[in-house]
N, C-alpha and C positions, 0 to 999 in steps of 0.2 A: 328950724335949725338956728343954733343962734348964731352971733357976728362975731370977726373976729378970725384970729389966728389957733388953730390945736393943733396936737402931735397927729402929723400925716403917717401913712405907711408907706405911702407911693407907690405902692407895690401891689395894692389889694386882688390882684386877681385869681383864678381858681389854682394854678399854680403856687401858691402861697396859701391853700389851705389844708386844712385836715379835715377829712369827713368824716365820720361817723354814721352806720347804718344809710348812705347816701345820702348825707346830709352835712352840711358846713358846720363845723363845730369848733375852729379855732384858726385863726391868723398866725402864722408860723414868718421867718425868715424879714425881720422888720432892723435888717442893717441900712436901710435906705432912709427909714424913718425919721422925720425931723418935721418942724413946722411947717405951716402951710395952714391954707384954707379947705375947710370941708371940701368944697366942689372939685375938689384938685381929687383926692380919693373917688368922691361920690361919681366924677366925670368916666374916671379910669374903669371903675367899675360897670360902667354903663358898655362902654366901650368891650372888655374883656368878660363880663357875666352874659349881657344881653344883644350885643351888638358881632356881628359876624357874618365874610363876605364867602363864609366856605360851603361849596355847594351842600355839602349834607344837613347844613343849618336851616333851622325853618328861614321862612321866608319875612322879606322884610316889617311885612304889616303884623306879624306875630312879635316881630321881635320890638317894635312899637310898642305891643302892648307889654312884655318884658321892662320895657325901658318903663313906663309908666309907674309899671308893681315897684318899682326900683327907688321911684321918687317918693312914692305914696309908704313902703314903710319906711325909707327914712324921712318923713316927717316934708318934706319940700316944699313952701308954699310957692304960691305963682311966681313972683319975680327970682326966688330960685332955681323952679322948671324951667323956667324963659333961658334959662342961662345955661344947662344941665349940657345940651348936646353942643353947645362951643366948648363947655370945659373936657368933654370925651375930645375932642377936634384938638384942643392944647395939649393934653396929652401923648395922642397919638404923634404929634408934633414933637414934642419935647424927649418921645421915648427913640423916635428915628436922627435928632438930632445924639440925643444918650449914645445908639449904636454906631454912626456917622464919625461922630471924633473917639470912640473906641476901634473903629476900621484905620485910623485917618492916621492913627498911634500903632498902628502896625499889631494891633489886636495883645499889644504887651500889657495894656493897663485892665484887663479882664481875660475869666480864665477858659471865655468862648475862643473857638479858633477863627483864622478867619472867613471863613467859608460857612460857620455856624453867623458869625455877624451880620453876614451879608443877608440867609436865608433870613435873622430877623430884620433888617433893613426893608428887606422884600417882602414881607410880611407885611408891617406897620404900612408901607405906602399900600397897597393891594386894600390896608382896613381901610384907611383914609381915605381912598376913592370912594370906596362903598359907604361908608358914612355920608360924606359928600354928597352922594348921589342919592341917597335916601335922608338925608337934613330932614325937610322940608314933611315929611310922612313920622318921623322920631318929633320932630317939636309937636306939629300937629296932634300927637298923643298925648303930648306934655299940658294941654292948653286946659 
């Protein structure tokens, strides 16, 4: 991957795409889009394609190997796997921080209510523990 600043989407997750024959076939909704660092997408995406604390989701050591397919076709060498599952962690960070001062604004400045805000508030921390607590087994994959 090279260095440097590209156009982010920030937004890369399965919600944001189009499938085709059940399959990803285009990035849709890219008003958030602006500069940034690959890992900043690649993190997000780890987080919202592979990573997931919801009981119906495979379990965590599958979802390791997920994160791995994840690095491996985009291109990841070692010191950017090394970094891969903090920049999911900054994310999930930055997205409940995103809903937090959209709650904090009385839900006027987005066209979620506030009760949708909150369920994603409770969401993003719920991902963030389970991340958390499986760090350690997601890097391990990464090595």
């Amino acid at each position: 991957m090279g260095q440097g600043q590209v156009v982010c989407h920030h937004d890369p997750g399965p919600n944001n795409v189009v499938f085709r024959g059940g399959k990803p076939s285009a990035f849709i909704d890219f008003d958030m889009a602006a500069p940034g660092e690959p890992l900043e997408d690649i993190g997000y995406m780890a987080w919202t394609w592979c990573i997931s604390s919801r009981p119906d989701r495979s379990p965590s050591a599958y979802q390791a190997v997920q994160v791995r397919l994840l690095a491996v076709a985009y291109g990841l060498g070692s010191s950017d796997r090394e970094k891969m599952i903090r920049a999911a962690l900054k994310r999930q960070e930055l997205n409940l921080h995103f809903w937090k001062t959209h709650l904090a604004n009385g839900a006027q400045t987005h066209s979620a209510c506030t009760e949708e805000i909150q369920d994603r508030i409770d969401w993003t921390q719920r991902e963030m523990t389970y991340t958390q607590a499986n760090q350690t087994s997601f890097e391990r994959a990464l090595e």
